[in-house]
N, C-alpha and C positions, 0 to 999 in steps of 0.2 A: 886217799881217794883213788889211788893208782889202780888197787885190787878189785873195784869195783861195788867195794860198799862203801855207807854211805855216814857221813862224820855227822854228827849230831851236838850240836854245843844249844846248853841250856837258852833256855827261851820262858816268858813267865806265863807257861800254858797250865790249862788241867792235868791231874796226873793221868784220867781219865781218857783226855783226848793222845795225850803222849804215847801211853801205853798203845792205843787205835793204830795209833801212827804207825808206832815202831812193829806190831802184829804185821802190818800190812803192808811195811817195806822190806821185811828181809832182817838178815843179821845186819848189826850197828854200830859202829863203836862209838859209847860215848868219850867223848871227851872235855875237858875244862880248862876257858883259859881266863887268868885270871884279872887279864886286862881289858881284856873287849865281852861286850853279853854275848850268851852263847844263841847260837842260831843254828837251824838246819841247810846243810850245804848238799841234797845229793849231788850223787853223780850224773852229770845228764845224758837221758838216753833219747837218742836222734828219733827213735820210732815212736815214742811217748811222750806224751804231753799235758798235764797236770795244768788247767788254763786260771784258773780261781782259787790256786792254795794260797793261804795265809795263816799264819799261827797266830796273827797279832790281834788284838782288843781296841788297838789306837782309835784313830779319827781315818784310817783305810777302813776300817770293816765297814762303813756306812753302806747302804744299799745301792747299786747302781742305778736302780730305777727311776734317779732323780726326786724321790719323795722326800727324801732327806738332805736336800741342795747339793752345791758342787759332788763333785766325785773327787777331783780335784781340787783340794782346799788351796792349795798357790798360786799354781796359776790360773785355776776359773775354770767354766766348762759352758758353753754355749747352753744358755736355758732351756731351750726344746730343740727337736729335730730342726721343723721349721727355720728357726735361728738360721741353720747352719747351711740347710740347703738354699732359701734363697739368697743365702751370702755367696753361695757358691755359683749361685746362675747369674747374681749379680756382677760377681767377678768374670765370669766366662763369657756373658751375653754381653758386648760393649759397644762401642759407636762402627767399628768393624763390619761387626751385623749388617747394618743397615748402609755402610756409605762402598762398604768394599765387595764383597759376597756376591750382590746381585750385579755387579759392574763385573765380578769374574766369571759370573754363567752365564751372561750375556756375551762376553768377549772370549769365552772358551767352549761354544756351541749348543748355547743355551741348555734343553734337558737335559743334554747330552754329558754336561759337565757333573749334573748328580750321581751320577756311576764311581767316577776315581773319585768323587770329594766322599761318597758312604764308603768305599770302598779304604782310603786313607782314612780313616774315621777308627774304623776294625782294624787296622793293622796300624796304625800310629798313634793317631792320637788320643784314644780310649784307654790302651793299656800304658801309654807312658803317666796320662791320668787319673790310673787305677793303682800304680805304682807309688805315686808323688802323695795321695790322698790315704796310703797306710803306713806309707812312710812316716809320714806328719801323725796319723793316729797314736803309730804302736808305740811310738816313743815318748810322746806328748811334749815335742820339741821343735825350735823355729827351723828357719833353712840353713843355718850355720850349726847349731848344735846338734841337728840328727846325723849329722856327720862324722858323730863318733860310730858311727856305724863303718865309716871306712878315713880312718884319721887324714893320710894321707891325700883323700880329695876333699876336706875340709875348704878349701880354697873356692870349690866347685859352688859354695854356700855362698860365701863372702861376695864374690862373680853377681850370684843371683839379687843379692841384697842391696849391690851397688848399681845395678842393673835397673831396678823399680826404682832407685831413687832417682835414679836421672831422669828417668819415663814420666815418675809422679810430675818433674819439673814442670815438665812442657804438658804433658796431657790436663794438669790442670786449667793450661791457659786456653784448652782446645774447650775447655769446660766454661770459660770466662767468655769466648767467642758464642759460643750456644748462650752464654746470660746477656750478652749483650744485644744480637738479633730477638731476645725473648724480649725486655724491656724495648726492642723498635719496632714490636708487634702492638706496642697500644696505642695505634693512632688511626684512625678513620682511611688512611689512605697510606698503605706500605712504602718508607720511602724509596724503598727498590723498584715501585712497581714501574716511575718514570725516569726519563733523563729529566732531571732537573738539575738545578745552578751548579753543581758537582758535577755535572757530563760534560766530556767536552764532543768533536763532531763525530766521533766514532760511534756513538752510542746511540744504537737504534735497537726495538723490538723489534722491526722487520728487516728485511733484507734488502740492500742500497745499488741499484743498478749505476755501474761504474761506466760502462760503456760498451759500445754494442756494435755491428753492422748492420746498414740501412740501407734502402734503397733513396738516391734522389737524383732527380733529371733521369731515369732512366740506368741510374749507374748505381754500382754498390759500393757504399764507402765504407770507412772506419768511422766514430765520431765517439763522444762523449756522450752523458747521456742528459747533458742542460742541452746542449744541440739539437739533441732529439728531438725532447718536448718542445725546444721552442719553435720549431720549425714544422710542429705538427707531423712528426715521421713516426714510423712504428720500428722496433727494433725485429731483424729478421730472427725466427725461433732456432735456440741452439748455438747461438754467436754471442748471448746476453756474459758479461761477466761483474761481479756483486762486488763491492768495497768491503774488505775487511773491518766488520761491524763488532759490535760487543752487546750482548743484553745489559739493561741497566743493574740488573745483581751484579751483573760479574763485574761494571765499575765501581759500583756501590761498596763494594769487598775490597777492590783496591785501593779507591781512593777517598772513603767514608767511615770504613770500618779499621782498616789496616792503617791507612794512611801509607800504603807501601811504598818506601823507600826504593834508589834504583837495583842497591846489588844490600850485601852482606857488607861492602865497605865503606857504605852512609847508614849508621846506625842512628841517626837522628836523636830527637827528644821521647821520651817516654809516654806513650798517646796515655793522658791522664782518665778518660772513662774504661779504656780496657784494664788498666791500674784496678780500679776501682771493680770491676768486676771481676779482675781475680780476685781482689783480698775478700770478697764476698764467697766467691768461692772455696777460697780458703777457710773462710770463718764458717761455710756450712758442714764444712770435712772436717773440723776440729769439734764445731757443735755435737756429729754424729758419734765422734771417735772417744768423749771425753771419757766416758765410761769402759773401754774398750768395747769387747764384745755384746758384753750385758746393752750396750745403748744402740753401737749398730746394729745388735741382730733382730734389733724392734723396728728400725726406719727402714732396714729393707722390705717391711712387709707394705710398705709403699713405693719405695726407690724399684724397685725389683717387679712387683706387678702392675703397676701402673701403668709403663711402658706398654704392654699387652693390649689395654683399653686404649690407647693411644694407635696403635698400630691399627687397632679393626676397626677402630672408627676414620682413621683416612683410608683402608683398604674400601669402606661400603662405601665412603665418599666420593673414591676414586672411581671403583666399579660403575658409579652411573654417570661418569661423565665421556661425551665426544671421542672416539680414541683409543678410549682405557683397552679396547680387545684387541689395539694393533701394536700398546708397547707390553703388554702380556706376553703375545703372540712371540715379539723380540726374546723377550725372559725364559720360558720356557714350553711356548708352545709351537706350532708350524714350521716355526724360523730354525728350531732345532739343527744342528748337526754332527750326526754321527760321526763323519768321516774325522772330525777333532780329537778324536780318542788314538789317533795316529801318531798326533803330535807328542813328542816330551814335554813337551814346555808346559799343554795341559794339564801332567800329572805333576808336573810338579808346581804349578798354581795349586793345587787340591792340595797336595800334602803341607805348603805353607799355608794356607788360611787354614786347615784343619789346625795344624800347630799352631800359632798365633790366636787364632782364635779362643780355643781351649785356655788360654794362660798359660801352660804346662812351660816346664822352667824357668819361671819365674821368681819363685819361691814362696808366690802369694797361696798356693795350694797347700802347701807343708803347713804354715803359717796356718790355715785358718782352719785347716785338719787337726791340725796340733791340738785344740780346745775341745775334740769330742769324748764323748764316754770312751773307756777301752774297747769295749764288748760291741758297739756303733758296725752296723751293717754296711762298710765302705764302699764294699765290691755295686750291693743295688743303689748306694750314694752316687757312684761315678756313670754307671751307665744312664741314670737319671737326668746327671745336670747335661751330660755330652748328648742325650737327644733333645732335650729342650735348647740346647744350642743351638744344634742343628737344623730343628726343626723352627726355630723363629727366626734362623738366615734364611730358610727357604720362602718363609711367611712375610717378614718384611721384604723380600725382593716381591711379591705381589703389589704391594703397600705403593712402593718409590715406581715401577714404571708403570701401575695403573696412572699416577699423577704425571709422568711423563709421556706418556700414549697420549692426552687430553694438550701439554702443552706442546708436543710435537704437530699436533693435529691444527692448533690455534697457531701455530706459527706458519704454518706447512711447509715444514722440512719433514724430512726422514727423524724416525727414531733416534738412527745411528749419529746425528747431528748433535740430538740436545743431550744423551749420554753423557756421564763422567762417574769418575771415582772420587774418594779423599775429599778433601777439602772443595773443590768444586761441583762436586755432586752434594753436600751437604750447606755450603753455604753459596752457591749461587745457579747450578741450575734446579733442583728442589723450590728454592726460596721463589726463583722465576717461574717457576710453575704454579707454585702456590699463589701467587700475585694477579693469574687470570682467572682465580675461581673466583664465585659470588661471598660477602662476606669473609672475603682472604687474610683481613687480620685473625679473625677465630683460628681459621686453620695456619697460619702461621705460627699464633701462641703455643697449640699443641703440637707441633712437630717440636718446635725448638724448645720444650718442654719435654719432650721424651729427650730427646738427644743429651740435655742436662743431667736428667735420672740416668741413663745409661749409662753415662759419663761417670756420673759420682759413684753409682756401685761398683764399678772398676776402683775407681780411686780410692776408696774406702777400704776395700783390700791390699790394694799397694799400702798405702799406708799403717796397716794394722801390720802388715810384714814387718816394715821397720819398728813399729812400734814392739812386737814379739820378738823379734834380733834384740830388743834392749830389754825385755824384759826377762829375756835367758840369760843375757850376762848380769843384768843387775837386779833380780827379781826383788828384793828389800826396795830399791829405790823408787821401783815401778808399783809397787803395791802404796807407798804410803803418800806417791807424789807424781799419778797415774795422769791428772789430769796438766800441772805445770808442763811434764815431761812433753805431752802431748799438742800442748799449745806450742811450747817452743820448737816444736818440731817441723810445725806446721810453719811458725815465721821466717822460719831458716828454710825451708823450702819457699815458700812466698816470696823472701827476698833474693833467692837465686831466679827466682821465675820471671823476674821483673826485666832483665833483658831480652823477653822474649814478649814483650809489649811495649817495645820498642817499635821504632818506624819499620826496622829492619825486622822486627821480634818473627813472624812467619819464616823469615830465612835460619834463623838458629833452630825455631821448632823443628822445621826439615832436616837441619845438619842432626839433630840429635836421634831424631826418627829415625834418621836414615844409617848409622853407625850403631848409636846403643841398642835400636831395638830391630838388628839382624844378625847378624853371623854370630856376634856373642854371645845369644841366649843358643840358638843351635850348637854351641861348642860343648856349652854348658849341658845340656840335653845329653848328649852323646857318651860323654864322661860320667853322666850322673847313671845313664843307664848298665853302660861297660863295667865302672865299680860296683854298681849291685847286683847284677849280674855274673859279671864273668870272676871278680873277685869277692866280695862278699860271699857270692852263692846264689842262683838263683832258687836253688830247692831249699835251702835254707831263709831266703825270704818266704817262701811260699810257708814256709813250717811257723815263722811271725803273723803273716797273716791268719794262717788257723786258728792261732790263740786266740785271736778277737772275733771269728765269724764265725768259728767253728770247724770240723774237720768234712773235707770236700772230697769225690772221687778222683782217680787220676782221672780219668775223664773229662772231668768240668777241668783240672788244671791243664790240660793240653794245649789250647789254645793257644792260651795265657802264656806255657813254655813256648811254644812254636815262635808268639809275636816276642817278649822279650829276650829271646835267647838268638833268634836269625834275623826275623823277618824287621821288627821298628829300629835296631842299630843299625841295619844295611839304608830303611828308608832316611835316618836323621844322617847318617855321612855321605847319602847322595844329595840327602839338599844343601848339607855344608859345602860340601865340595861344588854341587852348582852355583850356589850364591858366591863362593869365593872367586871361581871363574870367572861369571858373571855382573862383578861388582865393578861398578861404577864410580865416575866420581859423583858427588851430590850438585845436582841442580833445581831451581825450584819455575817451574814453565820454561822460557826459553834460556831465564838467566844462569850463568854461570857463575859458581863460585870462583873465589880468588885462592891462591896457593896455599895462603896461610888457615883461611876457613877449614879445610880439605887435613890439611895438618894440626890444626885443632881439632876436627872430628877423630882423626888417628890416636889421640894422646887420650881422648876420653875412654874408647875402646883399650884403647891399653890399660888404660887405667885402671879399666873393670876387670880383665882378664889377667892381670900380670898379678894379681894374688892366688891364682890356681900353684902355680911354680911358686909363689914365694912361701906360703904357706907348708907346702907339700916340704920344703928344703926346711922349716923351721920343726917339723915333727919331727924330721930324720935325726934333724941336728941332739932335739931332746931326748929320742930314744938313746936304749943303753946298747952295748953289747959292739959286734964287729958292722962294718958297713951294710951287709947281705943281713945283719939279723934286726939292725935299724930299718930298711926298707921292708922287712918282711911282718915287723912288727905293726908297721904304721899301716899298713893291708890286712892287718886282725883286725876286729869291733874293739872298741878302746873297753876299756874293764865296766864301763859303767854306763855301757851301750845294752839299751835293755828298756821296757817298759817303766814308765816313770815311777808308777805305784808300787809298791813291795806285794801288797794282794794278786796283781795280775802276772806275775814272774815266775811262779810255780816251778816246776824242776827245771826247765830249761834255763831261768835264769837265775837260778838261788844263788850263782854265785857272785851275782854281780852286783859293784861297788853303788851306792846311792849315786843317784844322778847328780847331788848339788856338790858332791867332788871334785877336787879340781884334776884327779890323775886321772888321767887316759890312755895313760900306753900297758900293752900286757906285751912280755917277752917269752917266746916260742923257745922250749926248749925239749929234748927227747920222748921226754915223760909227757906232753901236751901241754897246755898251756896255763903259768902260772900266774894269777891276777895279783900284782902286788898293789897293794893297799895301803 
């Protein structure tokens, strides 16, 4: 193959077609060998690309068009388009959306803050998007195994996959909190909407005049303000000062819902109805999942669009009541300010919820990429799902402070008063708003009814991750025992979740939030880009992608080189690098964790990260040859890095080993590179 033409070992074609063949390649040598069937191996050439050759008769030559089911007969292929994209908006679109997004264009200068978050959109988080989503295609492999694309950051997979398992933990019970508010929406009277036998004096819907200055005899005093009233005084205007109050949600959360414990070091009893509302939650992410794909990519055509009808029927809801145009106004109209785009701090709030938001290193994108046709139009896939993203944060931030404008208005405070993010903006000033309209359990049902869908489409794909991590490594096991695997999966997740519906359970949700799902996955990010980029190749990825969408101008790739090659590794190692500066210890409102909390949250981040290095040190150890030729190997595509199909491999990848091989190293020697087998 050295000379340039091209070996030709028997294959059980026509002579007819052979003959075509070999006219049309040039001189050939054939050759025979008498232990393996003979195959066509040319030699690959960088500037040509042969996207659909196949010599073979098998169960590959089926039609791609899906008329003749899977493409892939092993591991399955998502039944329609459909399938796959609202799998993928369901993964992207998630409770983020709605509780964090509008709380950060409101506190980053409202309109002002849609500039750097479109603007990170195009240079982050699209093309690391568009990256992750042909990645998963071209190989038709999970987030650990398309990593024979670069042996040596194999590690980078493993990171991603232990990453979602820890996230599925607690996000599911964030899921169990949304079932639990939806079952305490069917009652004639929200029990949030009062302090009742659960409040203690702090809890009022309005605001408690503490004490004041007054005039009496002629004189200005100090006084309380029982003195006031009972002495028939008025308080003078501007000297009033209010008792630190609570709305009845926000105790209802603490101490109804939560039963919140004081710290992380009273873990109390197991609150038995949240119990109960995970394993339901559980049981509906097992229900969805049993089938794999074939069964979720049916329930998302509800889980996925629903949400949508939910959102515009509290946006018109919202729109006509009291208010609604003065917490808008907040969101992104008048209140606007430009002068915020000054700030660092604001652009780099846009580029983490642009990345967070998106999933991107996750591994859930690889994962659910993984199941498409070859031939699958990724590039208009990804710009798809990341403006439906985008554009349903922009839309449910209309949603949450039209409802907030109305109960800021009923309260009469400012806007800026009844505001939050996270957990307090989704389950106690929301719910408090919700609680002043007319017929407020309806609209209670349907919010915390979308919040549960949006929930589970995310989860659905975390969990189909780990389900494809097993079914790469074990693909027999997972075919014939798809469904035990999957339930057991689920109990083993369910039964780690169970600490986290505890009394204390809200303070581990946070520790885990707040460790596994930051600087780890941007580590991960950074790596993953830098390997396929600057080592793999990025014009050599570019030449994979061809295969499947077809061949493009430099032009349309410019971009595309500009962002993966300078511009999204400089944005993901300035937000690493701020987050790391910037990190904290974990706290949850005013409490503080204890030393050891803080030291358990260290040991889980390690524990997800420390297979990047362990892993990388186990390829080395495998390769053959001197130290420099072991490192240099494990920085080659392992032999059997290539398109999963033998039809869609054409000249660029003839020579590569079947994927269900277990060798993956190829050894770089003068002549280029030998695939041993």
């Amino acid at each position: 193959m050295s000379d340039g033409h091209m070996v030709l070992r028997r294959r059980s074609v026509h002579d007819g077609e052979l003959a075509a063949y070999m006219w049309a390649s040039g001189p050939v040598v054939v050759e025979q060998s008498i232990l393996t069937p003979w195959r066509c191996c040319p030699y690959e050439h960088p500037a040509r690309s042969i996207k659909d050759f196949s010599l073979s008769h098998g169960k590959d030559s089926r039609s791609s068009d899906g008329s003749d089911g899977d493409e892939n007969k092993e591991r399955g292929n998502w039944s329609s388009k459909g399938d796959y994209l609202l799998s993928m908006v369901g993964y992207a679109v998630g409770l983020g959306n709605v509780w964090r997004f509008p709380y950060l264009t409101y506190q980053n200068g409202g309109g002002a803050f849609l500039i750097p978050y479109t603007l990170m959109l195009a240079l982050a988080g699209l093309p690391l998007f568009f990256m992750e989503c042909s990645l998963g295609q071209f190989a038709s492999q999970g987030p650990i195994y398309v990593w024979r694309i670069l042996p040596l950051f194999q590690g980078v997979g493993f990171t991603m996959v232990i990453i979602s398992a820890f996230v599925s933990v607690y996000y599911n019970v964030i899921i169990a909190y949304a079932i639990y508010y939806l079952f305490a929406s069917f009652q004639k009277v929200l029990p949030w909407s009062e302090c009742f036998s659960w409040a203690d004096e702090f809890c009022s819907k309005t605001q408690i005049v503490n004490d004041c200055n007054t005039t009496l005899h002629g004189e200005i005093i100090h006084a309380n303000y029982t003195f006031v009233t009972s002495n028939n005084l008025t308080c003078i205007n501007g000297t009033i000062n209010y008792k630190p109050v609570q709305f009845p949600s926000e105790q209802y959360w603490n101490k109804v819902a939560l039963q919140r414990s004081s710290g992380l070091d009273e873990t109390g009893n197991v609150v038995w109805y949240l119990a109960l509302c995970l394993l339901l939650a559980w049981m509906i992410v097992a229900a969805a999942l049993f089938k794999g794909i074939k069964s979720s990519g049916k329930v998302v055509y509800f889980t996925a669009l629903f949400p949508y009808v939910i959102l515009l029927i509290l946006l018109v809801r919202g729109a006509t009541l009291e208010g609604a145009m003065d917490g808008i106004q907040y969101y992104i109209g008048r209140q606007s300010n430009f002068t915020k785009l000054m700030e660092a701090e604001v652009w780099k709030d846009a580029a983490t919820q642009i990345f967070y938001s998106l999933s991107v290193a996750w591994g859930g994108l690889v994962a659910l990429s993984s199941y498409n046709r070859f031939n699958n139009n990724c590039y208009s896939d990804a710009i798809t799902v990341c403006v439906v993203n985008c554009v349903t944060s922009v839309f449910a931030g209309f949603a949450v402070f039209s409802i907030l404008g109305h109960m800021a208005f009923v309260s009469q405070r400012p806007v800026s008063e009844v505001v939050n993010s996270g957990f307090n903006l989704a389950f106690v000033a929301y719910p408090e708003a919700l609680s002043k309209l007319p017929v407020s359990p309806l609209w209670s049902f349907l919010f915390f009814f979308m919040l549960l869908l949006l929930g589970l489409d995310s989860q659905f794909a975390s969990i189909e991750t780990l389900t494809t991590t097993i079914q790469d490594f074990f693909p027999r096991v997972m075919k014939k025992l798809r469904i035990p695997v999957t339930m057991g999966l689920c109990t083993v997740l369910f039964l780690l979740g169970l600490i986290c519906v505890t009394e204390a359970g809200i303070y581990w949700v946070n520790l885990i939030d707040h460790f596994c799902a930051g600087w780890g996955i941007l580590f991960s990010a950074v790596l993953e880009v830098a390997g396929v980029v600057y080592i793999y190749g990025g014009n050599r990825f570019i030449q994979d992608i061809e295969m499947m969408i077809g061949h493009k101008s430099r032009l349309f790739w410019l971009w595309w080189r500009i962002c993966w090659f300078f511009v999204t590794p400089a944005l993901l190692m300035a937000i690493l690098l701020w987050s790391l500066a910037t990190f904290s210890p974990p706290s949850y409102g005013s409490v503080q964790y204890p030393t050891w909390g803080s030291a358990v949250g260290w040991c889980m981040i390690i524990f997800c990260v420390i297979w990047i290095p362990i892993v990388a040190i186990v390829k080395i150890v495998k390769a053959e040859g001197t130290l420099f030729e072991r490192i240099a190997s494990c920085c080659q595509p392992a032999a059997n890095w290539g398109p999963y199909l033998e039809r869609h491999r054409g000249e660029r990848y003839s020579h590569m080993v079947d994927p269900k091989k277990e060798k993956e190293h190829e050894i770089p020697t003068v002549f280029g590179l030998i695939y041993t087998q």
